[in-house]
C-alpha angles and dihedrals in degrees: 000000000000121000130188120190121188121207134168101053118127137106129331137165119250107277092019120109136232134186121229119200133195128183118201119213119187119064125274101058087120098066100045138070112244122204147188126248134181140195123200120197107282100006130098121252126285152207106241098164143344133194128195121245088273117038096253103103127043131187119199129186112238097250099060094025096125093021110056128050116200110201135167134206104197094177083067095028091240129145112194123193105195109201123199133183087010119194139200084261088067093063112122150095102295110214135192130222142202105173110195121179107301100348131070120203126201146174131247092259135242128231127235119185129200118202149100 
């Protein structure tokens, strides 16, 4: 059984950065892509950013593409998701995602808040 678990979110002030982690327990993180999602208050979930099984290739959406960084470690399981000049409209539940073949697994989320 696959198992995500976010950590890092929290508060920080408009422009400033913060590091999200997620360690993935179970067996076959290695093969698959893992992304980023978010969810605001009253918005649907989104992609926020995807990498490929190993680390060459990214995929960002437009609005965090120069601010935010997605890496993996495979040798430790980890997923990292690195956010710069970060703005209110960041603010969410940050959740990460190992889709396997007809089932997509996810953590519990973790919120980051933007504000002063």
């Amino acid at each position: 059984q696959v198992q995500l678990v976010e950590s890092g979110g929290g508060l920080v002030q408009p422009g400033g950065s913060l590091s999200l982690s997620c360690v993935a327990s179970g067996t076959g993180f290695t093969i698959y892509p893992m992304g980023w999602y978010r969810q605001a208050p009253g918005k649907e979930r989104e992609l926020v950013a995807l990498i490929n099984s190993v680390g060459s290739t990214t995929t960002y959406a437009d609005s965090v593409k120069g601010r935010f960084t997605i890496s993996r470690d495979n040798a430790k399981n980890m997923v990292y998701l690195q956010m710069n000049s970060l703005n209110s409209e960041d603010t969410a539940v940050y959740y990460c995602n190992l889709p396997t073949p007809g089932v997509h697994y996810w953590g519990k989320g973790s919120l980051v808040t933007v504000s002063s």
